[in-house]
N, C-alpha and C positions, 0 to 999 in steps of 0.2 A: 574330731576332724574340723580343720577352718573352713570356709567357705570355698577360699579361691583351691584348697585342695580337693575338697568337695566337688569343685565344678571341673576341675580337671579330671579325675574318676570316672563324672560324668559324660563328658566328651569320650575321655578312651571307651569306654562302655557302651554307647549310642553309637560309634566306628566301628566298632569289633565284628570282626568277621567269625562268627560261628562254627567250629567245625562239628559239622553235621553229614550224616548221611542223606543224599540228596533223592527225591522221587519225581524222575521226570513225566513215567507211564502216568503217576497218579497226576500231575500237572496239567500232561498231554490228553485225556480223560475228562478235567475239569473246564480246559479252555475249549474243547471239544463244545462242552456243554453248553457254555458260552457264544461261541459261535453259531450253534443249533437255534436258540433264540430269537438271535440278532439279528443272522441271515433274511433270515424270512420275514420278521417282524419289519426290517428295512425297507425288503422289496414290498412287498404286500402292501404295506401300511403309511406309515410317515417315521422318522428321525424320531421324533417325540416319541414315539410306544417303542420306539428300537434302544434309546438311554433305559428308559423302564423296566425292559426285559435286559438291556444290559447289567442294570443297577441288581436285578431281581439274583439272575445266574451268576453276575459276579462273588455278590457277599454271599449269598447260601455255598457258591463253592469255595470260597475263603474260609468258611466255618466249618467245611469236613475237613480243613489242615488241621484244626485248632484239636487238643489233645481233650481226646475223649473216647471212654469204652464203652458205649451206647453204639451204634451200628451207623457207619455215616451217611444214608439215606435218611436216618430216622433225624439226624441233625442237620441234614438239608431240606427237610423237610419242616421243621419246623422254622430255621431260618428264614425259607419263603415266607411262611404264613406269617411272622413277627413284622417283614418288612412289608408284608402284606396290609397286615390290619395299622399299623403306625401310619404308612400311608396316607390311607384312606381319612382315618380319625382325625389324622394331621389337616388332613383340604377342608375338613368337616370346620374346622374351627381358624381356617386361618384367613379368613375375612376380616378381623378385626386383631388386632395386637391386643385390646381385653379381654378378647376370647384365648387367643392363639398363645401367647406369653406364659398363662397358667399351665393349658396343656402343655408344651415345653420343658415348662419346668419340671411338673410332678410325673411326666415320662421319665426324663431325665434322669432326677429321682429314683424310681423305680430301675432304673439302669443300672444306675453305681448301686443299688440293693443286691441287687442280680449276683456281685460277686461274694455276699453270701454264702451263694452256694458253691462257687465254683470258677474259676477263670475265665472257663470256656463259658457258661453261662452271663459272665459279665462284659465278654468280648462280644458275644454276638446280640447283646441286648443293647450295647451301644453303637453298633450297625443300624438299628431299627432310628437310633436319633439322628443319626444320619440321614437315614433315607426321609425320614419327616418335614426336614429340613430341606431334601432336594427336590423330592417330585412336588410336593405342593407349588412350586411354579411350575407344573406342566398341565392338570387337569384344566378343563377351562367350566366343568359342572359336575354335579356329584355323579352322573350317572357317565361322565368321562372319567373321573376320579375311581370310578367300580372299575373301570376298564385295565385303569394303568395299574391299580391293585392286583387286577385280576391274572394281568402280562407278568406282575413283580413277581406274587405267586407261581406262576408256569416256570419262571426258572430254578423255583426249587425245585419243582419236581421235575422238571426236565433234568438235572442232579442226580435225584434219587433215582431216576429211570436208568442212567446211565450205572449209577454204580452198581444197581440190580443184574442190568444184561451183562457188563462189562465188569467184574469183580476182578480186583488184583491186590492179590497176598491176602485174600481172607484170612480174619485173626490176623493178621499182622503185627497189628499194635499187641494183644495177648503176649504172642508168642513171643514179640522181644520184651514185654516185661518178664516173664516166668525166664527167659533165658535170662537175661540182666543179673534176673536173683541167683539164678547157680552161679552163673562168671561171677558176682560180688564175692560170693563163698570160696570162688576156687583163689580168688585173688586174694582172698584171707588165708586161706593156708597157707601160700605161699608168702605171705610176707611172713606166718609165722615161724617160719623156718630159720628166718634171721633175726626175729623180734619177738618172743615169746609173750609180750604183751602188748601187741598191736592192736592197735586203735579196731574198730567195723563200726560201722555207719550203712543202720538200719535200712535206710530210704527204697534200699533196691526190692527187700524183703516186705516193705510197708507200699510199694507202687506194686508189686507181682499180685498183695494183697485186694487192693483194691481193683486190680484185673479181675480178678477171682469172681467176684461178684457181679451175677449176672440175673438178667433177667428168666420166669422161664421158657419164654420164647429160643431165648439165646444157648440155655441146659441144653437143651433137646437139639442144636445142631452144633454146639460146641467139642473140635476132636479130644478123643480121648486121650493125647498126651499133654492134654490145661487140667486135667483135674489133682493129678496127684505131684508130681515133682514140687511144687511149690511146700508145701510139706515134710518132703525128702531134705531140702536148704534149711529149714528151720530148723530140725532134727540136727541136722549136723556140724551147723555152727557151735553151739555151745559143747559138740564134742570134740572141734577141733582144738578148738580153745582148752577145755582142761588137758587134751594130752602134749598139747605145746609146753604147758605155764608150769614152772619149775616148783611152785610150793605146793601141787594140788598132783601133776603128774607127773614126766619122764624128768628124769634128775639134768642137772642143769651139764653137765660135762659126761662124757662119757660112751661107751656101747650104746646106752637106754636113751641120749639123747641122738647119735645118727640115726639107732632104727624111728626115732619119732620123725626125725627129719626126713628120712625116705615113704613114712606112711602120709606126712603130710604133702610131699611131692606127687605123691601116687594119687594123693585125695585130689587134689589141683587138678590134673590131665584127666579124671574121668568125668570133676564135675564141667570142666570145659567141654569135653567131649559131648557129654547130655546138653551142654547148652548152644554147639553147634548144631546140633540134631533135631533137638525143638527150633531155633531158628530158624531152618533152612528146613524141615521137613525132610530129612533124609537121614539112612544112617551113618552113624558117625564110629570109626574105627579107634580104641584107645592102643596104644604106645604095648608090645610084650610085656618091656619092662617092667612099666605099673604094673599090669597087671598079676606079675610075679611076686613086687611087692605084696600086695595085699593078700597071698596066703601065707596065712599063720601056722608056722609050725609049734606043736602043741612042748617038744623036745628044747627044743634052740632060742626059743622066746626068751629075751635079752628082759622085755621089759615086765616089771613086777607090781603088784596090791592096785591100785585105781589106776596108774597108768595101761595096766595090762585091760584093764577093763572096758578101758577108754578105745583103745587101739582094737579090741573085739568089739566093742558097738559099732566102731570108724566103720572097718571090715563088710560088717553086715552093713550097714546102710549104705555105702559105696557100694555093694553088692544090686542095692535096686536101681543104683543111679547106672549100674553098669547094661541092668536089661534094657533103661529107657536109651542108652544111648546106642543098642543095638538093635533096636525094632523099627529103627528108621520111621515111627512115629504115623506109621501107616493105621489105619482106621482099626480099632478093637485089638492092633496089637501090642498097645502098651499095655505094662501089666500095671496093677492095680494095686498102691501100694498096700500092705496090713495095714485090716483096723481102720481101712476108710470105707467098708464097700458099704455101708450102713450110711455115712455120711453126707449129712443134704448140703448142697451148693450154698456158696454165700449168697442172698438173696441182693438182685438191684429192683428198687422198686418201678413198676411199670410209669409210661407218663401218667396217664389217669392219678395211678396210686401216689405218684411225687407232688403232688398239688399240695395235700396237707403238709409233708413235710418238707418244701417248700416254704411254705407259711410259718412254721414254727422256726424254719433256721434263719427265716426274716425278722421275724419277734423279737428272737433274743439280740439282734444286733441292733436293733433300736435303741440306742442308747447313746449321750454324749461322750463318752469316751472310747467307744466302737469305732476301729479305722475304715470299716465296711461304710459304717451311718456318715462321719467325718467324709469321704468320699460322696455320697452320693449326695451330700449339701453342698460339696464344691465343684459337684457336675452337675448340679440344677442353677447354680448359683452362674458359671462359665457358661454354660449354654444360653442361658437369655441373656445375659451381659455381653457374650457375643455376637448375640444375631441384633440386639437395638445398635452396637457399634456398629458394626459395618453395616446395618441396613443405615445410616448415616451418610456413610461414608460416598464420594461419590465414585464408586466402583460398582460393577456389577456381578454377579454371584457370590453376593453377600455370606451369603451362607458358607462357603470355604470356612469361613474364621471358625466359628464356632464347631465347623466338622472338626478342624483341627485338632481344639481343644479336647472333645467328646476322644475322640480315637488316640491320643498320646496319654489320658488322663489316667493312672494308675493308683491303687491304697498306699503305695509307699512312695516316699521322696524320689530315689533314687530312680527307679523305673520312671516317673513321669519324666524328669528331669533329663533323660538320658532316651527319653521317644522322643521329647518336643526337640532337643538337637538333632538322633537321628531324622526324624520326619522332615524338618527344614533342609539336613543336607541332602536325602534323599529326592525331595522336591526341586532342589536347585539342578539335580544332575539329572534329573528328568524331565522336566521341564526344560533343559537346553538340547536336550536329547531329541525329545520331541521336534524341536524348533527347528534343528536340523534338518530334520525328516524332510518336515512340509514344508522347510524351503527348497530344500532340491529336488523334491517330486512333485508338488502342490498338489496331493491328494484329492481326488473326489469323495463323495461321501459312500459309494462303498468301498473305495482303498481305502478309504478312514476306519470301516467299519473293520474293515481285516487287520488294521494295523494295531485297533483297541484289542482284538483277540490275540493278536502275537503278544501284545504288550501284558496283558492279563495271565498268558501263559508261561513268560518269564518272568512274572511277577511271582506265581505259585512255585514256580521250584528251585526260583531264592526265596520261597517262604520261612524257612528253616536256616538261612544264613547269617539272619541278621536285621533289623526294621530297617534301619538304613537303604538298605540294596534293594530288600523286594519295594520299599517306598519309593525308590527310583521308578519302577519299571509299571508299578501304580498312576503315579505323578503322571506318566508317558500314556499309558491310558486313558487318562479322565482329557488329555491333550486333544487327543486322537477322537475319543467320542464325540468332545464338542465339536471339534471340527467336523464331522459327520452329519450333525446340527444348522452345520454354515457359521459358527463362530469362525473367527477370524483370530491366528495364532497369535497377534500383535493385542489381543483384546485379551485372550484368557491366560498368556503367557505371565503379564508383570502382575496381574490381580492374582493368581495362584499362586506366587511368589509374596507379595503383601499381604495379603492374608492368612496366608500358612502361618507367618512371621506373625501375624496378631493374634493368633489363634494359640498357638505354642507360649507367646508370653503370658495370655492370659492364665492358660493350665500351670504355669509355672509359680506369677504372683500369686496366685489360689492358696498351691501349698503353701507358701510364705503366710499368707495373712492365715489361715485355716488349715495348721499342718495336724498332721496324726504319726508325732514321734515317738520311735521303738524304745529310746536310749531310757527314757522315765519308766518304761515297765518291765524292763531286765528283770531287778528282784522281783516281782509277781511272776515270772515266767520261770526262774530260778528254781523259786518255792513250788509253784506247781509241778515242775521237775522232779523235786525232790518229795515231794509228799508222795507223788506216782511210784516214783522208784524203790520208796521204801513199802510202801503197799503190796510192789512187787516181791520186794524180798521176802516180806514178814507171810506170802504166800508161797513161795519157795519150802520154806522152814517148815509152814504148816504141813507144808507136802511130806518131810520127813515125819513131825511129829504124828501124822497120822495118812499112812497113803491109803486114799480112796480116791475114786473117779470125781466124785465133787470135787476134790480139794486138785484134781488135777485142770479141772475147767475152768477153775478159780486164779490158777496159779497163769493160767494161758490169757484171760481177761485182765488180769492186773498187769502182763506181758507187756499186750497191745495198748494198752490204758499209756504204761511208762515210754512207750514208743511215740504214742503224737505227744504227750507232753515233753520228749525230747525234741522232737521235731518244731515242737512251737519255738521252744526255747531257740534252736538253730537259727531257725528263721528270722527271730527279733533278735537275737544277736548277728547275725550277717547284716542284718538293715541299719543295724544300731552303729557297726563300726565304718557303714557308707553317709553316717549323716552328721552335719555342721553343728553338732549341740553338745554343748558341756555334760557330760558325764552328773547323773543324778544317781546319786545310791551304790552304784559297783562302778568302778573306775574300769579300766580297759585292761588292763591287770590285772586287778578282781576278777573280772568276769571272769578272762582266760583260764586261771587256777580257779574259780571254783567250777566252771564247765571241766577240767580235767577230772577234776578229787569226785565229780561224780557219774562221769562215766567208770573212774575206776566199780566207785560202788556199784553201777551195775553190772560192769564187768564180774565180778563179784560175785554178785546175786545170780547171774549165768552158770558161773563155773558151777557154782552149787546146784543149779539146776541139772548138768548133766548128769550126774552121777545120782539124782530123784528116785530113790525106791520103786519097784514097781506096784502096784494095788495088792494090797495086804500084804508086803512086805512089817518085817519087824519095825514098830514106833520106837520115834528116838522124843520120849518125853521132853526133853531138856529144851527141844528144839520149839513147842509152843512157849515159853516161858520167853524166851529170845525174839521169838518174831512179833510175841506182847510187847516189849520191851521197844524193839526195833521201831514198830508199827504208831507210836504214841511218838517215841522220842522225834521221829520224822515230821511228824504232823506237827507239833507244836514248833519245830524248828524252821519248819516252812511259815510259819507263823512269823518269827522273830525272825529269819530274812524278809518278810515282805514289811516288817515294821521296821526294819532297822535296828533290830537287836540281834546279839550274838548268841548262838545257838549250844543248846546244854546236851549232853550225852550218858546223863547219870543214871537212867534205868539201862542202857545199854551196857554200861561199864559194869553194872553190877549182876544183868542178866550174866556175862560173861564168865564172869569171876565163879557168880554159882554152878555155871555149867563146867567150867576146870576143877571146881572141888568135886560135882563127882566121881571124879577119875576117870575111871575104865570104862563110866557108860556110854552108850554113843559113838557115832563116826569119828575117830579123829581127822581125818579128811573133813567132814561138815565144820568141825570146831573150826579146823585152818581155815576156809572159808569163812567162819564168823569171825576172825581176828580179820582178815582182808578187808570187810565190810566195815568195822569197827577202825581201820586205819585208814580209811576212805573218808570216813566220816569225821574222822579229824584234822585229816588234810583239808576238807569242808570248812569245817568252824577256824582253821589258820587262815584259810585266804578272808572270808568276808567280816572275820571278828576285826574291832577295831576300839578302841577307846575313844570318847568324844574329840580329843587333843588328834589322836593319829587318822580320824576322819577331815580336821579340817587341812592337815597336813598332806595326810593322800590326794585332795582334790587340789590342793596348791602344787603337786609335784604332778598331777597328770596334766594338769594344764600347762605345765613348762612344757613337757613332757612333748606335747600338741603342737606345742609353737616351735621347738627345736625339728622337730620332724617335718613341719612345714616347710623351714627354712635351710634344712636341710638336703639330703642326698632321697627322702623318703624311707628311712628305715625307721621309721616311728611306732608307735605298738599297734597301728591298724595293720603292721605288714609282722610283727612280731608272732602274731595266731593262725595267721594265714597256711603255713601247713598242718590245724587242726583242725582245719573244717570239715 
């Protein structure tokens, strides 16, 4: 992608209006909290401890929007104390720009480390540079400095106090991931009714996942219908799949394929039904019809050999999804699926207990080519080059610029790029917003003070709309406060506008001189792909050649293993085809076909999965000989994509060949499957194989390629994969 199309992407992207479901109660709640603060801190005390407790209440309840399944007291609570102690340490050393400058920086530092772990951890650790940067003009001694710390603190908890007394949609966030997962399911069956080999994209299955895991504070009052369903989804995906897919199950024309089409319909409406019902906490009614389909008569059954088998597993397991979605999810009445009651909770580690592994998932990103480490050297690097500019300049509230930067500054191009537009255009529509205000009312400083709570509260439930919007309504806040202060709207109006503007450029040249590009590590993310996914398969295989309960927990582990290394891959391929850089290694083409040729293979590696032996079922020997085979040839091929060589298939071709000599043993279903996996794999080695000659020739052709599309209508190959994401 060129630049100037690049910055267009970026503009529609920074504009875009989100559609989201909107939370006013929780908004209404949060600006509550904010008010409670303020109020009193106003009347009681001075302006100065009322910004404080504003600043305090405001970002602690801006960080229980941010997405996280830790309980949001617990994340307002610690947001307090982060803005608490930055503070403080902040007045401690800012006497001197050789003191203060260092600390700055290696906070800073520590910020962009932060995402690490986590988004939400990276967003609200760059709140705390924030606040470092703003109350330290307000203490006038350390022992005023305890004070304003202490006020910044009261608003988190003042927060958590609130969400404790005033709870809305407990679980909440749980319950619409675990729903999410069944609606992805249900919305897979249904597309397979017209497409026997449609696409599923994990994500929904990998976030319910990570719902799942809890603390055990959170075991012990979490309802009984988060435990099982999410299991129920996994189970029945790769059943729907083989009785869809014509070479594995129902024949492609015919009786055998309407009844699959009605069982797949029928599968759609009940997992939708269960995912209303967990939703909404109530129960939920499925359709007669389904449920007509789904009895089997043992006489009239159209479909035959695995499809038939397939269609009786479907059966049964739409049978549990059928209880959850009529026990209206009331306490102790869902039921419990089989073979979980044994089952211990995924474990999240307590805070105490996250410290160390905290520390280790910082370790390993210490490193120069880590977009974690790259990030947090050009938000230590933007924030003191920030604040020595405008503490320069003659404006005052220097410090703007460098918020700006800290708060738009993101791991990837595209995101920073596309905050520091929205953040400006949202500043500018707020800041006139405001200006409005207080010319036609000329506020005092408690209308001021009510005006920053309205402003804060429409800030939070366009939270979810878009940076743009709720940065309007921000922007109209920080307006309001000062003015609350005795600032004067012709004083903080134009400096909040020039230094937004300095602030956003700076985040911008950052990336430019010290970028962290997706587009050079496609093949490394490829091959990790692909090493995972055959690890997966050659655990699949194992499963036949010998079903035991190890080789079943093996095969569930190399599962989730080939899931985030899909997900990585996603990821640096979405970023890759949003950024301004020549194609290194896999052209844009490339990528797309060999991302397809290996989803098929795990497609694949699925289907084979459902129809898994149960525990001591009859060994199909043939099958370790194959996933040897598989297992090696993946690994070294993942090899030769991340070097730039093209990848060999010759233990695989020949596992094959000896498994067709010997005849009659074994599945012929499982073999079909090994042929699938094996034409997957070769669809793989077409797209990224190349001759030295037709490498330098592909990168001459995608470069046209690039510039025809620019100068074009915009149908160029970043819009060409865009319905495979």
């Amino acid at each position: 992608m060129t630049w100037p199309r690049a910055f267009g992407e970026v503009v529609r992207s920074g504009l875009r209006i989100e559609e989201t479901r909107l939370e006013p109660l929780l908004a209404l709640r949060t600006a509550a909290g904010v008010a409670i603060v303020v109020g009193p801190t106003l009347w009681l005390v001075s302006p100065a401890y009322a910004a404080s407790a504003a600043l305090g209440a405001y970002s602690a309840g801006g960080a229980t929007f941010q997405r996280s399944w830790r309980p949001r007291k617990v994340v307002a609570l610690g947001a307090g104390a982060g803005l608490a102690l930055s503070t403080f340490v902040g007045y401690l050393a800012a006497g001197r720009l050789v003191t203060f400058l260092p600390l700055l920086a290696v906070w800073a530092f520590a910020a962009g480390m932060a995402w690490a772990v986590g988004s939400t951890a990276g967003i609200v650790a760059a709140t705390t540079v924030g606040s470092m940067l703003v109350t330290i003009t307000l203490p006038t001694s350390v022992g005023h400095a305890l004070e304003h710390a202490g006020i910044i603190a009261l608003g988190g908890v003042t927060q958590a106090v609130l969400i404790l007394l005033f709870p809305i949609r407990r679980w909440g966030a749980h319950r619409d991931a675990l729903a999410d997962a069944l609606a992805a399911v249900a919305d897979y069956a249904r597309r397979l009714r017209h497409d026997p080999t449609a696409p599923f994209d994990p994500e929904p299955l990998m976030t319910a996942r990570d719902a799942a895991a809890v603390t055990p504070s959170q075991a012990r009052t979490r309802p009984p219908v988060l435990h099982g369903p999410r299991g129920l989804a996994e189970r029945i995906r790769p059943v729907v799949a083989a009785l869809a897919d014509p070479d594995v199950g129902a024949p492609a024309e015919g009786p055998g394929r309407d009844r699959a089409r009605e069982l797949l319909g029928a599968a759609a409406d009940v997992l939708d039904a269960a995912a209303r019902s967990i939703r909404r906490g109530t129960p939920a009614e499925v359709r007669p019809e389904s449920t007509d389909v789904l009895r089997v008569d043992e006489e009239h059954e159209v479909l035959e050999g695995p499809a038939r088998q397939a269609a009786e597993r479907l059966v049964e397991l739409l049978g549990e999804a059928l209880e959850i979605a009529g026990s209206g999810c009331a306490p102790g009445a869902t039921p419990a699926p089989p073979g979980l009651a044994g089952d211990r909770f995924l474990v999240r580690p307590t805070m105490l207990r996250l410290v160390p592994v905290v520390g280790r998932t910082v370790r390993r990103e210490l490193r120069r080519d880590s977009p974690v480490f790259r990030h947090a050297v050009r938000l230590a690097a933007v924030a003191t080059l920030g604040y020595l500019i405008a503490a320069r300049l003659p404006l005052g509230h220097g410090y703007w610029a460098p918020i700006a930067s800290v708060m738009v500054m993101r791991p990837d191009f595209h995101r920073t790029y596309a905050r520091a537009v929205a953040r400006l255009a949202g500043t500018l529509a707020g800041v006139a917003l405001a200006t409005g205000v207080v010319r036609a009312l000329g506020p005092d400083a408690h209308v001021s003070g009510a005006l920053a709570v309205a402003s804060a509260g429409l800030s939070y439930t366009l939270d979810r709309t878009g940076y743009a919007y709720t940065q309007c309504f921000t922007a109209a806040y920080v307006v309001f406060l000062l003015g609350m202060g005795g600032q004067a709207w012709e004083q903080t109006v134009p400096e909040r506008v020039v230094l937004t503007l300095l602030g956003g450029a700076l985040a911008m040249l950052a990336y430019v001189v010290f970028p962290a590009w997706e587009t050079p590590r496609l093949p490394g993310r490829l091959a990790d792909w692909l090493a995972a996914t055959g690890r997966y398969a050659a655990a699949v295989l194992r499963d036949y050649a010998e079903p035991t309960r190890e080789h079943h927990a093996e095969m569930r582990r190399a599962l989730l293993a080939s899931r985030e290394a899909r997900a990585a891959w996603q990821e640096a391929y979405d970023r890759a085809r949003q950024e301004p850089v020549r194609p290194r290694g896999l052209t844009s083409r490339e990528a797309q076909e060999a991302q397809e040729a290996l989803k098929g293979f795990g497609r694949a590696a699925m289907l084979m999965e459902s129809h898994v032996p149960r525990t001591g079922s009859r060994p199909v020997p043939e099958a370790e000989r194959f996933a040897e085979a598989l297992e090696t040839d993946t690994a070294k091929a993942a090899v030769a994509v991340r070097e730039h060589r093209n990848p060999d298939w010759g233990r695989v071709e020949e596992a094959l060949h000896a498994w067709e000599a010997a005849g009659g043993k074994g599945s012929p279903v499982v073999r079909r499957e090994a042929e699938l996996q094996k034409r997957a794999l070769e669809d793989l080695a077409t797209a990224v194989s190349r001759t030295p000659l037709e490498r330098d020739v592909g990168s001459a052709r995608e470069e046209q390629r690039v510039r025809v599309a620019a100068e074009g209508n915009g149908s160029g190959p970043e819009h060409q994969g865009a319905r495979h994401r």
